[in-house]
Phi, psi and omega in degrees: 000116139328104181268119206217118171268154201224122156303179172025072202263305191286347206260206202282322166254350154315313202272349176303307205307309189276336180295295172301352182269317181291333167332276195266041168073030182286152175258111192230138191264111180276140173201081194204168205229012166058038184273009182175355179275177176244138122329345200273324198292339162286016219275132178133299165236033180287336164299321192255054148196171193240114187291092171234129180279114173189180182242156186289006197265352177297088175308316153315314203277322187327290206306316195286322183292333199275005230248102167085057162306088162328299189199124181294092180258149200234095205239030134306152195175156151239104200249099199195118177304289199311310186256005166278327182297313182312345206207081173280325193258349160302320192271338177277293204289355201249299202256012157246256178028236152009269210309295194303347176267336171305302196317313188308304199297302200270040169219284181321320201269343183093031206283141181286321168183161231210102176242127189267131160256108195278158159279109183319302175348329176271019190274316217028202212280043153295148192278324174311109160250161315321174184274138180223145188318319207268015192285148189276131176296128144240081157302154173228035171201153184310333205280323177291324179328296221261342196268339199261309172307323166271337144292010178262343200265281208287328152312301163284007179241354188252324139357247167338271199255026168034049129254106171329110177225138177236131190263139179217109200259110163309156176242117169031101166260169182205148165145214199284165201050004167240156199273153175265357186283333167309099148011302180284014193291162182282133203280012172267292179312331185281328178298318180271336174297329185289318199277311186290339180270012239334074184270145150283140158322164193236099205242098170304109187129179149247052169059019168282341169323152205247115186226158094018013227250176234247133164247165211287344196280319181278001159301299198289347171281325192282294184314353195251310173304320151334312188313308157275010156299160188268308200294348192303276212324112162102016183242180171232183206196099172284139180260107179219188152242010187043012123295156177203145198212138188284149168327312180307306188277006198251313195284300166292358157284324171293319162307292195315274206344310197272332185099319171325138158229071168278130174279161181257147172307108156279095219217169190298130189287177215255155197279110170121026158289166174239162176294292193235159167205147149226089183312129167260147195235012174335281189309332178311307192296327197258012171225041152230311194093031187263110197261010179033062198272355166279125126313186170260004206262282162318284191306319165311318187285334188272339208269318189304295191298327152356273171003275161308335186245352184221103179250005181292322230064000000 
């Protein structure tokens, strides 16, 4: 057994992430400052893990939650294109900042290795598909800015001060638990709730955008798998499904799902999107074992009866 603290614990892939450590008998460390996390997301295991509320930029709350740590996972973030522009230096003190005081923090506690959660975001608008690790970053928005920059800092920390860090950049992830009520909320949730309640969606653009998308079980198989792997420590990793599918056809998988034939809202796209991503999941698979085995088809369906059954979110 492990003892494993998960930053942002409480928020949509922290609380998958811990639900599954207590699965198989991890001692796991809650650490968030519920400022976008839920209690609720913990509803289950509030027994089975040890709660300390605080924020990461707190070097005192750091020590204590990192304090005889096996291993880190570090998913706190303020994770929003839209409100990084709105807000920069909030989201820069939060999702660098932060980051570099989580690092300090699990390199001062003796943390064995440090798996980060990176962002597709730092790809921006290149025209070159799929996206590979080795492709030179442009980001266009504070948020890919600020996500890239803390994944050059686990790269040098894992250098430097010889701690094992694996950087993992997600792609749109989606499923349970995570929430549609945030202004900023993930354009899947917001669909199926808006859809099931029988609203039409709202598609910024004319739905020809493209995504990635992710379902939540395989993000906790590629982070649970980082853990061991060897060749990991000091790489990035894309987390996908190496597929990609437009706003248009993702609004008609959510019909098939729901039983519904709703058209979508069309309204003006919004500024620091990218048109399209794909993800290549080459490196994932072969120095991780990572096998992305939910489509989105299978993920849609597991994410609706969710839903369906949490219509709160």
């Amino acid at each position: 057994m492990s003892r494993i603290v998960i930053t942002g614990d409480a928020g949509f892939i922290g609380s998958n992430l811990a639900h599954a450590l207590v699965a198989r008998g991890d001692d796991v460390v809650v650490l968030d400052n519920f400022s976008t996390g839920r209690l609720k997301n913990l509803s289950g295991i509030e027994d089975r893990v040890e709660l300390v509320e605080g924020d990461i930029r707190d070097t005192t709350t750091i020590a204590r939650a990192f304090a005889g740590a096996d291993f880190v996972f570090h998913q706190a973030a303020v994770p929003s294109v839209a409100r990084s522009i709105e807000d920069p230096e909030t989201s820069h003190d939060v999702n660098v900042d932060g980051t570099l005081r989580v690092l300090q923090g699990a390199r001062q506690a003796g943390v064995k290795r440090l798996i980060y959660a990176a962002s597709s975001s730092a790809y921006g608008e290149s025209a070159e598909l799929p996206k590979v690790e080795t492709m030179t970053p442009m980001p266009i928005s504070p948020y890919g800015v600020q996500k890239l920059m803390a994944e050059m800092y686990c790269r040098v920390w894992t250098r430097i001060y010889d701690l094992p860090c694996v950087a993992l950049r997600y792609f749109n992830v989606f499923g349970p638990r995570q929430s549609p009520a945030s202004e900023y909320a993930a354009v899947i949730p917001k669909f199926i709730t808006s859809m099931q309640a029988g609203r039409a969606p709202i598609i910024f653009g004319d739905g020809s955008v493209t995504r990635d998308f992710c379902f939540i079980d395989n993000v906790v198989e590629a982070n649970l798998k980082a853990l061991d792997a060897s060749n990991a420590p000091g790489n990035v990793y894309n987390v996908a499904c190496g597929k990609r599918y437009s706003l248009l056809d993702l609004v008609t998988l959510i019909n098939q799902a729901l039983g519904t034939d709703l058209a979508a809202t069309l309204a003006p796209p919004r500024t620091g999107d990218i048109h399209d991503s794909l993800a290549d999941i080459g490196a994932a698979r072969r120095d991780l074992g990572y096998t992305a085995a939910v489509d989105l088809g299978e993920g849609l369906k597991r994410a609706v009866a969710w839903y369906q059954a949490h219509p709160e979110g």
